[in-house]
N, C-alpha and C positions, 0 to 999 in steps of 0.2 A: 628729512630735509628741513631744514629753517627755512622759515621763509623770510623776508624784508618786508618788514611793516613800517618802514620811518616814513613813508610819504602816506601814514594812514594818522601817523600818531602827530605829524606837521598842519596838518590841515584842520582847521576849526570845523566841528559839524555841521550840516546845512541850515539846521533849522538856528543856532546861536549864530548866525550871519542874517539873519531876517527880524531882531528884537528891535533894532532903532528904527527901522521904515514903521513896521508893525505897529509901533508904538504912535510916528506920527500919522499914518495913516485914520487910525482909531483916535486920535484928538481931532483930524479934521472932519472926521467924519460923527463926532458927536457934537460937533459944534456947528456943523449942518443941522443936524437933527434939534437940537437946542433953538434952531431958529425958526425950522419950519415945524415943528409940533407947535408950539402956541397958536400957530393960525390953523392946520387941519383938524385939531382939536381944542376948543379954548377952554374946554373944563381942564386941560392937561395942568397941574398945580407944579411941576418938577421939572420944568421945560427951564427956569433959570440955573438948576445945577449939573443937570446935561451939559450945560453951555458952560459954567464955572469948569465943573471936572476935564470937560475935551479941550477949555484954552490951558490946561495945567499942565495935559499929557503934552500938548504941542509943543507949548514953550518948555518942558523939559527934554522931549525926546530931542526938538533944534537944537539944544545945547549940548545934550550930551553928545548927537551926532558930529556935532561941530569942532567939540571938545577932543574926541574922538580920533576925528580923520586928524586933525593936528598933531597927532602923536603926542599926546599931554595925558597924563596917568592922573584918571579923578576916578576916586574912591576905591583905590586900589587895582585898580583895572587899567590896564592901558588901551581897549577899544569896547567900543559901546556897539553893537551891528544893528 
């Protein structure tokens, strides 16, 4: 017996539907941490590129998200998840 597999092969995986929150999630949450390590810890030397690296992921993840839902194909891709 065949089976029908087209509503397996139509649907994107679970976890490539979770990279653009993931992404901002993990910038906002390093840019937390960016702000509160220099004060629970003031020996911490690396607390300014915590903060640089998580505003990088943010403002990229926003845009590609953005870019994304728009239906606008950047970098060969037509959705960012």
């Amino acid at each position: 017996m065949p089976s029908d597999r087209s509503t397996d092969i139509q649907r994107p995986p679970r976890a490539h539907r979770q990279k653009g929150p993931a992404m901002i999630v993990l910038g906002v949450i390093l840019v937390i941490l960016g702000f509160l390590l220099p004060t629970l810890v003031p020996t911490f030397a690396f607390a300014h590129l915590i903060l640089v690296v998580g505003v990088i992921l943010l403002v990229v993840g926003v845009i590609l998200a953005i870019l994304g839902s728009a239906g606008r194909a950047v970098g060969g891709r037509r959705h960012y998840y």
